[in-house]
C-alpha beads as a LAMMPS data file, in Angstrom:
LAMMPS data file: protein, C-alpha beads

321 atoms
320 bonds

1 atom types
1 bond types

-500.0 500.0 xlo xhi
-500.0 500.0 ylo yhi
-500.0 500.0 zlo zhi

Masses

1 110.0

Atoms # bond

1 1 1 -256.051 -381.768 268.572
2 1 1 -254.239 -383.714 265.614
3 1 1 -254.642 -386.750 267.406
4 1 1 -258.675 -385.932 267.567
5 1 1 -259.052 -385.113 264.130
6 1 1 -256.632 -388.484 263.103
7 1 1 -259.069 -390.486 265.540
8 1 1 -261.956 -388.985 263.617
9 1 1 -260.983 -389.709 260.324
10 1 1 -259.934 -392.711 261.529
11 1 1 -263.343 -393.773 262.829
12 1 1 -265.258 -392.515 259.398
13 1 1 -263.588 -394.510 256.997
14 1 1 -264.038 -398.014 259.437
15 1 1 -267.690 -396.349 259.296
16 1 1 -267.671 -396.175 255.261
17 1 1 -265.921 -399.694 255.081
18 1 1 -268.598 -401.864 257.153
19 1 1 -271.405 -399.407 255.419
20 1 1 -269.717 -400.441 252.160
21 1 1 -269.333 -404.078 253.197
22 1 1 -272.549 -404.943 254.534
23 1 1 -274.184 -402.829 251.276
24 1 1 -272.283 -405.702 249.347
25 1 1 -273.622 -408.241 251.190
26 1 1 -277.195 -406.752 250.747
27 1 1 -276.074 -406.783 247.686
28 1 1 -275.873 -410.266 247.056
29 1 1 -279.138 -411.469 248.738
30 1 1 -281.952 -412.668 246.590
31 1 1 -284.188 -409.813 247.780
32 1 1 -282.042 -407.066 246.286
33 1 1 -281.620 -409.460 243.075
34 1 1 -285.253 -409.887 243.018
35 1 1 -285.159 -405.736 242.929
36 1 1 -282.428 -405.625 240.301
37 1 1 -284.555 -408.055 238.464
38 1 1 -287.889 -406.750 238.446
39 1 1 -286.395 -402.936 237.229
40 1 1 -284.268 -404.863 234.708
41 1 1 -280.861 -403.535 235.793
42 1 1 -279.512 -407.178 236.808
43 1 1 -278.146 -407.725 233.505
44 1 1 -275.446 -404.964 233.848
45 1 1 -273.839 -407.063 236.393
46 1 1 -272.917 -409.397 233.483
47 1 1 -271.731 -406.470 230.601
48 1 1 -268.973 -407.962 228.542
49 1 1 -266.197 -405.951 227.695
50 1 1 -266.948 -406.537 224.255
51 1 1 -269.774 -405.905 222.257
52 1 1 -270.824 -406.604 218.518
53 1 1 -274.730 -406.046 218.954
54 1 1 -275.966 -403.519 221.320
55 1 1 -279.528 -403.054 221.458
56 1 1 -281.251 -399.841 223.257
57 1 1 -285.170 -399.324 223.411
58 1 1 -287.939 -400.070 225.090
59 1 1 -289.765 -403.249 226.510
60 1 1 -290.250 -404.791 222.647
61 1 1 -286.498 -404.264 222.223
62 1 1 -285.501 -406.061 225.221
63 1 1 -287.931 -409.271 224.259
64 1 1 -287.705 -408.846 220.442
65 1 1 -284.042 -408.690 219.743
66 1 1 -282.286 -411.698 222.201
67 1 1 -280.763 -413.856 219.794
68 1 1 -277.486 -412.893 218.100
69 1 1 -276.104 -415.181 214.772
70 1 1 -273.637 -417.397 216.368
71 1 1 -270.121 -415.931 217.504
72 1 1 -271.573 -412.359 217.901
73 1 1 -271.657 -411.079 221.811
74 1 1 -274.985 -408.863 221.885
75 1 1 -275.546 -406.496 224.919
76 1 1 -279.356 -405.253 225.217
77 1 1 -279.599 -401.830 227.060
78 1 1 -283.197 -401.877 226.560
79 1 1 -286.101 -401.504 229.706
80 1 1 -289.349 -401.138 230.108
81 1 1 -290.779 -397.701 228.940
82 1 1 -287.626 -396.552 228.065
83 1 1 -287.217 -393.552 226.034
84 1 1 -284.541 -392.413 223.067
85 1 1 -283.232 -389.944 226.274
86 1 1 -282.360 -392.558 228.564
87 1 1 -281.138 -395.021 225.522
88 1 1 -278.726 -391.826 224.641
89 1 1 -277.034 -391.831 227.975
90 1 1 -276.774 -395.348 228.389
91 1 1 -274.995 -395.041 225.073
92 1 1 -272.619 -392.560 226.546
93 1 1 -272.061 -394.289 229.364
94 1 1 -271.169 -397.876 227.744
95 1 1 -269.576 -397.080 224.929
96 1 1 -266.590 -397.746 225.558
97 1 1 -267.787 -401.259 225.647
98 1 1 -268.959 -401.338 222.134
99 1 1 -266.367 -402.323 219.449
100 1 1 -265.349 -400.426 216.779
101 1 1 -267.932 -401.182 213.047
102 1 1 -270.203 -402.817 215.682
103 1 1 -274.080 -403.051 214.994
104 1 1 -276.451 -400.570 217.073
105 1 1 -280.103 -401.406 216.959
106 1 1 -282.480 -398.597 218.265
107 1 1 -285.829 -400.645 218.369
108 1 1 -288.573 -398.066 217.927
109 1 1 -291.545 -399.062 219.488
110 1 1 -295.033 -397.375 218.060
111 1 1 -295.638 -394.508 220.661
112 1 1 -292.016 -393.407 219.845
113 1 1 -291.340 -390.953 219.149
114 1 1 -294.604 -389.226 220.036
115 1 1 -294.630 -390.330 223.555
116 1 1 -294.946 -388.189 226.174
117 1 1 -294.443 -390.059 229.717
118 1 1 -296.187 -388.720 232.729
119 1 1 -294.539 -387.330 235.574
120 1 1 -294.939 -390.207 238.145
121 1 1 -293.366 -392.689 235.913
122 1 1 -290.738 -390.933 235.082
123 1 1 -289.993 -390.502 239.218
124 1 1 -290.579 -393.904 239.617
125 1 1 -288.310 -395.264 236.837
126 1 1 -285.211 -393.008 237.789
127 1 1 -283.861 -395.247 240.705
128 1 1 -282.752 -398.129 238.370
129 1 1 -280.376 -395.513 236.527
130 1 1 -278.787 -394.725 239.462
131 1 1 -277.670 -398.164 239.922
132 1 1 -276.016 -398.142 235.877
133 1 1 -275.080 -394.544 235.025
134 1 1 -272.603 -391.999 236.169
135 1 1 -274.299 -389.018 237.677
136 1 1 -273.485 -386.956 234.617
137 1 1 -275.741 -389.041 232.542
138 1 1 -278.739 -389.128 234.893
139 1 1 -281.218 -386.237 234.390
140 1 1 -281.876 -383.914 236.896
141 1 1 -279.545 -386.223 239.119
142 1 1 -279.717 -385.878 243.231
143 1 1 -275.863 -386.007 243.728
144 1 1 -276.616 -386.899 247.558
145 1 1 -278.593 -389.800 247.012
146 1 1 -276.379 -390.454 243.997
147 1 1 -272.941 -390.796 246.692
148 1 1 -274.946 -392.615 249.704
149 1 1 -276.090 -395.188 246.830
150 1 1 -272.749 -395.630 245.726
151 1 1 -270.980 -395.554 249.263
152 1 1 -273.648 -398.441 250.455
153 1 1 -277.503 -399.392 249.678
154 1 1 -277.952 -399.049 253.020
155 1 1 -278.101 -395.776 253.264
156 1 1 -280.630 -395.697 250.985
157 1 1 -282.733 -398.669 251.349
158 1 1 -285.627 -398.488 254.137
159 1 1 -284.334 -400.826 257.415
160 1 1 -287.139 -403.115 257.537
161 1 1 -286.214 -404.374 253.711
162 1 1 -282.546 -404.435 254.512
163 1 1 -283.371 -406.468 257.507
164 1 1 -285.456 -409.164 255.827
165 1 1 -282.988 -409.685 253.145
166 1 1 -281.173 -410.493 255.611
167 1 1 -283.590 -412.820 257.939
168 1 1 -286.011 -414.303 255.363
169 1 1 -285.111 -416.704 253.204
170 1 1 -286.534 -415.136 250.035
171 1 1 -286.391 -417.320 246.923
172 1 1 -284.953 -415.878 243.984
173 1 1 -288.229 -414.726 241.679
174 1 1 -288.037 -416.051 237.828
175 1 1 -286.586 -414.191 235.066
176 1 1 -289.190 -412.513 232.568
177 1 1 -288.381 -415.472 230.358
178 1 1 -288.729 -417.771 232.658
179 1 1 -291.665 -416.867 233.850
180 1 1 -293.569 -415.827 230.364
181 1 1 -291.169 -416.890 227.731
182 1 1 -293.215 -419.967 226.532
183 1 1 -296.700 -418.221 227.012
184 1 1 -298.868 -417.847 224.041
185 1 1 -301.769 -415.157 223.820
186 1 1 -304.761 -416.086 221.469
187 1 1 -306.471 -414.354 219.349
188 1 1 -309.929 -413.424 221.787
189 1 1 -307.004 -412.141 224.425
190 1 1 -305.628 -409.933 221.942
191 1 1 -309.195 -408.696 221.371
192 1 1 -309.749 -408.182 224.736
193 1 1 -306.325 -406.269 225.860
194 1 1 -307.067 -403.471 222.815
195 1 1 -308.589 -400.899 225.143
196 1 1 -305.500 -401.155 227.706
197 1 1 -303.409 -399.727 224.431
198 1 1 -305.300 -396.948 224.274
199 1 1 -305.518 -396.150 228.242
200 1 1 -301.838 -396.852 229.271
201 1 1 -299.925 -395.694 226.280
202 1 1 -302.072 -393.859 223.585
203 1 1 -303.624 -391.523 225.766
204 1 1 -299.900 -390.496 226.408
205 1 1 -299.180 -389.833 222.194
206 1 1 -300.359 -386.034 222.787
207 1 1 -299.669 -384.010 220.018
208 1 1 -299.516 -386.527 217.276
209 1 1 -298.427 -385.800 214.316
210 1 1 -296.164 -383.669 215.953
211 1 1 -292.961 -385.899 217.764
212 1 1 -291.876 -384.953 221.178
213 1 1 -288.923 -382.628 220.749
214 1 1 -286.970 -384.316 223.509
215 1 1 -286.866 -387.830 222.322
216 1 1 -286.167 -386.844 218.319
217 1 1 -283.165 -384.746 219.897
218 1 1 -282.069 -387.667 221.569
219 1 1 -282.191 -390.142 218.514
220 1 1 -280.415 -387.744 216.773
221 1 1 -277.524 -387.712 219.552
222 1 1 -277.290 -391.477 219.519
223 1 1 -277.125 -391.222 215.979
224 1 1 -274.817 -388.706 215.192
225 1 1 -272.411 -390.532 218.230
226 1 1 -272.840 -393.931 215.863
227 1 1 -271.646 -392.528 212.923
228 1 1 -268.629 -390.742 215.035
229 1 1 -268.234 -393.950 216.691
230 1 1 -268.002 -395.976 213.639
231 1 1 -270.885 -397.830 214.783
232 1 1 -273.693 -399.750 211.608
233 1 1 -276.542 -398.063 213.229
234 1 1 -280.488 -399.635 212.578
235 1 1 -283.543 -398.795 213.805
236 1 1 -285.886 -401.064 213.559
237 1 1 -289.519 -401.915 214.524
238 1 1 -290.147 -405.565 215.291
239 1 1 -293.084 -406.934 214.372
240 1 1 -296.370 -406.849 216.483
241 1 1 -299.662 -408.370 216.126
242 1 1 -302.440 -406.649 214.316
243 1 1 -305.000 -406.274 216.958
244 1 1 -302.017 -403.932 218.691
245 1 1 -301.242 -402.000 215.357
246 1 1 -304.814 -401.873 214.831
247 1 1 -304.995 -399.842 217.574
248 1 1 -302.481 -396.555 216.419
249 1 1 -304.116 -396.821 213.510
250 1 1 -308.070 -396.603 214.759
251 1 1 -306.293 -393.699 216.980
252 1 1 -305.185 -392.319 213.105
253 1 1 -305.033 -393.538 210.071
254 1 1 -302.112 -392.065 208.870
255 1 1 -300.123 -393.194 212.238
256 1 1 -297.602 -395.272 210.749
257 1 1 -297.071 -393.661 207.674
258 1 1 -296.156 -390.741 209.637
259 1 1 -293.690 -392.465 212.129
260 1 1 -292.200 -393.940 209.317
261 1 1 -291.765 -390.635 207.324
262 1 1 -289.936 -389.071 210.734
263 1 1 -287.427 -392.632 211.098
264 1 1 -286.439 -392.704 207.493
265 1 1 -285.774 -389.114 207.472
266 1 1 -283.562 -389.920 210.883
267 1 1 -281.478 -392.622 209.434
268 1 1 -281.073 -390.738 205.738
269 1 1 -279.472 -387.982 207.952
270 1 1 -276.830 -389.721 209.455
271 1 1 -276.250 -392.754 207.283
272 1 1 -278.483 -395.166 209.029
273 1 1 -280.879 -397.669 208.252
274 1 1 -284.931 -397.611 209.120
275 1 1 -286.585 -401.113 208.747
276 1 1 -290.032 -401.578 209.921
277 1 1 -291.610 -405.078 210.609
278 1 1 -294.642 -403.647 212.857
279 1 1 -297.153 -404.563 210.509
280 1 1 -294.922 -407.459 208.485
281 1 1 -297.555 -410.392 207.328
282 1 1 -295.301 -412.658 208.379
283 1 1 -295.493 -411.947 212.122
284 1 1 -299.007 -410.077 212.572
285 1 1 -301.049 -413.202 212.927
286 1 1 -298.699 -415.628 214.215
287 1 1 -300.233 -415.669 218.048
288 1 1 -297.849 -418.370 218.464
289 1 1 -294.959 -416.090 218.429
290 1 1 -296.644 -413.738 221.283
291 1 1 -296.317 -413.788 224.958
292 1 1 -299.084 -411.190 225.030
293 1 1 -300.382 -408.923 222.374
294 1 1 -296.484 -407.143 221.748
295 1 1 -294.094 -408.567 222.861
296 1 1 -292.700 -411.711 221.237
297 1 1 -291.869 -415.039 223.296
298 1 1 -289.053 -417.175 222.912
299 1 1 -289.440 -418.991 220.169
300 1 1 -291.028 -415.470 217.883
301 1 1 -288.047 -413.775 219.056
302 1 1 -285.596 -416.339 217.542
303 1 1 -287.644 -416.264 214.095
304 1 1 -287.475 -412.998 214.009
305 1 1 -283.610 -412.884 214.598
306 1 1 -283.163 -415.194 211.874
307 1 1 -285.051 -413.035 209.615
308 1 1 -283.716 -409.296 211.072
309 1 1 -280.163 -410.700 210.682
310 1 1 -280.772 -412.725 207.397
311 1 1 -282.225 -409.285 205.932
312 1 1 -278.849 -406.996 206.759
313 1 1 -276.962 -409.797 205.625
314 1 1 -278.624 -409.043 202.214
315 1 1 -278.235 -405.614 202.764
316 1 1 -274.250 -405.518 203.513
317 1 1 -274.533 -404.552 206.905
318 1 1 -273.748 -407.785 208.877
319 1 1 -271.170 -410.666 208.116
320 1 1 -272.399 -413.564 206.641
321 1 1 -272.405 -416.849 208.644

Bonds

1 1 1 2
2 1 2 3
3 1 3 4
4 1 4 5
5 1 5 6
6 1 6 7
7 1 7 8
8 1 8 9
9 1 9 10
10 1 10 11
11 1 11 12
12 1 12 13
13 1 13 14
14 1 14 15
15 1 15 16
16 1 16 17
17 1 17 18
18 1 18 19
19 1 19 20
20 1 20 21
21 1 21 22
22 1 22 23
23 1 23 24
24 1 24 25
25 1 25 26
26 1 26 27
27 1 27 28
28 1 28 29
29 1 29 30
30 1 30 31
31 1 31 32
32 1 32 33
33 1 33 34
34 1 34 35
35 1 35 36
36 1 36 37
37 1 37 38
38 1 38 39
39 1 39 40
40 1 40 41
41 1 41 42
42 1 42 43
43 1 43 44
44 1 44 45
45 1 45 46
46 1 46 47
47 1 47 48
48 1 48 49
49 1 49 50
50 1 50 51
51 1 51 52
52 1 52 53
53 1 53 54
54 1 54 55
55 1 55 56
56 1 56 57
57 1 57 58
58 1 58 59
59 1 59 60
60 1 60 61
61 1 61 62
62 1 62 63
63 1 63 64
64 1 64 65
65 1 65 66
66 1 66 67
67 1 67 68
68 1 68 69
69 1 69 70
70 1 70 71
71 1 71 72
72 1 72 73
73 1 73 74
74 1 74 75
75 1 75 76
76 1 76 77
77 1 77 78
78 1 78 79
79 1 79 80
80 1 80 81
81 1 81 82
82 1 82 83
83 1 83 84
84 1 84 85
85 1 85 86
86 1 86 87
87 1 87 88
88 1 88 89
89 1 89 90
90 1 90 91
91 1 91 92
92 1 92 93
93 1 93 94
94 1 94 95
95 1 95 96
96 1 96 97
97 1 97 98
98 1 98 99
99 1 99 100
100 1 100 101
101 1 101 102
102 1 102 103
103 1 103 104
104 1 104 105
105 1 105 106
106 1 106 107
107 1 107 108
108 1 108 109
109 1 109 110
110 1 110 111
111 1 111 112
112 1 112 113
113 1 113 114
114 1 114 115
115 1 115 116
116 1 116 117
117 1 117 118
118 1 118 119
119 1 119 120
120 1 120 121
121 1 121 122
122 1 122 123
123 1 123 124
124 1 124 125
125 1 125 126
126 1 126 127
127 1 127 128
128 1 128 129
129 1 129 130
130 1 130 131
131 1 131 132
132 1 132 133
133 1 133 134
134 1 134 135
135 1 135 136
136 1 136 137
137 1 137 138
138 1 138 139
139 1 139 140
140 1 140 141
141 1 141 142
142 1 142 143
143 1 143 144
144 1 144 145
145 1 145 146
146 1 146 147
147 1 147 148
148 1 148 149
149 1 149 150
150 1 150 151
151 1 151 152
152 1 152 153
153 1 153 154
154 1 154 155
155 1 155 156
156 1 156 157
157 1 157 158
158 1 158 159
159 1 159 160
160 1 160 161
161 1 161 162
162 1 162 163
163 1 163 164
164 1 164 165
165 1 165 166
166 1 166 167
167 1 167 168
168 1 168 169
169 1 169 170
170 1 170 171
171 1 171 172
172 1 172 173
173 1 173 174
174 1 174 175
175 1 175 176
176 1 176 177
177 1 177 178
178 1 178 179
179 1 179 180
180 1 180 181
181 1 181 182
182 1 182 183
183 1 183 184
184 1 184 185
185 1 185 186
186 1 186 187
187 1 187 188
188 1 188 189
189 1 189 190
190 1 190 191
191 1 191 192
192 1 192 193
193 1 193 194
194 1 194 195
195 1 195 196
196 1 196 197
197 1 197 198
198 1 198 199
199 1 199 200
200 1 200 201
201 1 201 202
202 1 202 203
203 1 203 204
204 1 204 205
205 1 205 206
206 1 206 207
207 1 207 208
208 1 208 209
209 1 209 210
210 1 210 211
211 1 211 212
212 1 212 213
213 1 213 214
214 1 214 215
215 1 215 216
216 1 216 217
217 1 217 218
218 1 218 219
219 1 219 220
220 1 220 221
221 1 221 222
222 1 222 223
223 1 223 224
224 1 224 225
225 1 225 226
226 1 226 227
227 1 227 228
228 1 228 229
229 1 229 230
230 1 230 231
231 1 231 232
232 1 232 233
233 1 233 234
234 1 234 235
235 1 235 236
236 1 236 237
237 1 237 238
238 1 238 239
239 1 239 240
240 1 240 241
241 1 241 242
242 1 242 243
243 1 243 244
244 1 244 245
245 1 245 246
246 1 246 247
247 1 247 248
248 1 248 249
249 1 249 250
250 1 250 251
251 1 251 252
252 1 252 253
253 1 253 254
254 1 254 255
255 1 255 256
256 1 256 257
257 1 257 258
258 1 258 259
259 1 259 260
260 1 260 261
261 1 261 262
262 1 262 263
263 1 263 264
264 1 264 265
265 1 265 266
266 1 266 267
267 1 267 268
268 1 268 269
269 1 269 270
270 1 270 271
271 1 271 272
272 1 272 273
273 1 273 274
274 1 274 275
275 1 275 276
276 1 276 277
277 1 277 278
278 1 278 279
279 1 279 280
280 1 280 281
281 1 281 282
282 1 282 283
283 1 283 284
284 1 284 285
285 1 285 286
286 1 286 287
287 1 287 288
288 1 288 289
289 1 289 290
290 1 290 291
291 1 291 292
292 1 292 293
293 1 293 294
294 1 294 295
295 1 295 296
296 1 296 297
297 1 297 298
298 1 298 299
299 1 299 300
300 1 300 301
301 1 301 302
302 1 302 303
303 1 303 304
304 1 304 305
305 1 305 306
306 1 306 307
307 1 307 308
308 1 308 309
309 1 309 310
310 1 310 311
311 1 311 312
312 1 312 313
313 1 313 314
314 1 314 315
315 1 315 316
316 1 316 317
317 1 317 318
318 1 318 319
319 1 319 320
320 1 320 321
């Protein structure tokens, strides 16, 4: 009977290992780093163990903030549609990784933090954190599919896909910057793209002026584990152009003065800092600086650095060059 059970065991872990060796391999092929890259979790196979600039928010802080003053290691946590709850557990998770006096952007985008995602998107966005997080900091985590993930993809991955990987000789899809870094919107396709503002994220803001309770709770976490931390903690709204402010503020007119009431009040709670570019004159009519009507390309994004970094400089929260 021992012998049985020894054979067993025996058997299960060569199972485990070739399930764990072949999910490696699927792993590595440029179909699963086309699916890494498209949900935006391919940059945490690169995390340095060090970090001086960690950035968590949404889509605008993942384009906006990508150019750290020279000898600083930055880190951006940020993904599409992201909210302050998942930017609070990918704190806990990584932090660790972030140095001691090290400076925390939260980019606040202009549906935070009254936005209130639907169901289906928040279902379809909670694979990628189950490739980055623990299952302590994923909410209302499957421990199942959690451990076959872990053991191997291929448990978890349907066998046709696996297959191709495998078989086709899929080329390796461009990076966001690659592919859009260099575009630049103009001013009648700003015009144009105002009513998709209102039908794919202001007709989520649902009880303006009230915030949703969840996501102040969590800036309030990430901010109280800053100043614990030891962490210079900022949040910050990069700039946008006007026809997309325009927008929150045809939806109210007192929009921003109200998000900017709630972010100031944030950061004079727990020793932060609140600066807000969203509407700076600077940026709002610069189309050149815009891959579409929100996000900045390359070359905005590194003005904006210059200026974001130049300004705590003057403020005493960053080194000087």
């Amino acid at each position: 009977m021992k012998r049985l059970l020894f054979k067993c065991a025996l058997l299960c872990l060569v199972l485990a290992g070739l399930l764990h060796a072949g999910g490696e391999a699927y792993k590595r092929t440029n179909a699963y780093r086309n699916f890494e890259r498209e949900d935006g979790t391919e940059i945490f196979r690169s995390m340095p163990d060090t970090i001086d600039i960690a950035v968590f928010g949404a889509s605008h802080g993942r384009e906006d903030f990508k150019f750290p003053p020279e000898g600083s290691t930055l880190f951006n946590f940020s993904m599409s549609l992201q909210t302050s709850v998942y930017d609070l557990r990918l704190m806990r998770e990584y932090q660790d990784h972030i140095r001691p006096g090290a400076l925390v952007v939260i980019a606040v985008s202009p549906i935070f933090p009254f936005y209130v995602p639907p169901e289906e998107q928040v279902e379809e966005q909670q694979p990628r954190y189950y490739r980055v997080l623990s299952p302590q900091n994923i909410a209302g985590v499957d421990l199942g599919l959690y451990l076959r993930q872990r053991l191997s993809p291929l448990l978890t991955e349907d066998p046709a896909d696996v297959l191709a990987a495998f078989l086709e000789d899929d080329p390796l899809e461009p990076t966001i910057d690659e592919e859009s870094g260099y575009n630049q919107i103009t001013p009648e396709s700003a015009r144009n793209r105002k009513p998709n503002v209102f039908e794919l994220q202001i007709a989520y803001v649902q009880d303006f002026p009230e915030p949703n309770p969840a996501l102040m709770e969590a800036y309030r976490e990430m901010l109280a584990l800053c100043r614990e931390k030891g962490w210079k903690a900022v949040l910050a709204a990069p700039p946008y152009l006007k026809e997309y402010t325009d927008c929150f503020a045809e939806f109210s007119p007192d929009y921003f003065v109200v998000q900017e009431a709630l972010m100031e009040d944030l950061a004079r709670e727990y020793g932060a800092v609140y600066l807000d570019y969203s509407r700076d004159p600077d940026f709002d009519r610069r189309y050149d600086f815009y891959r579409d009507m929100s996000h900045m390309n390359l070359a905005g994004a590194e003005a904006f650095s210059r200026r974001f970094y130049g300004d705590l400089r003057e403020m005493g929260l960053f080194p000087g060059p």
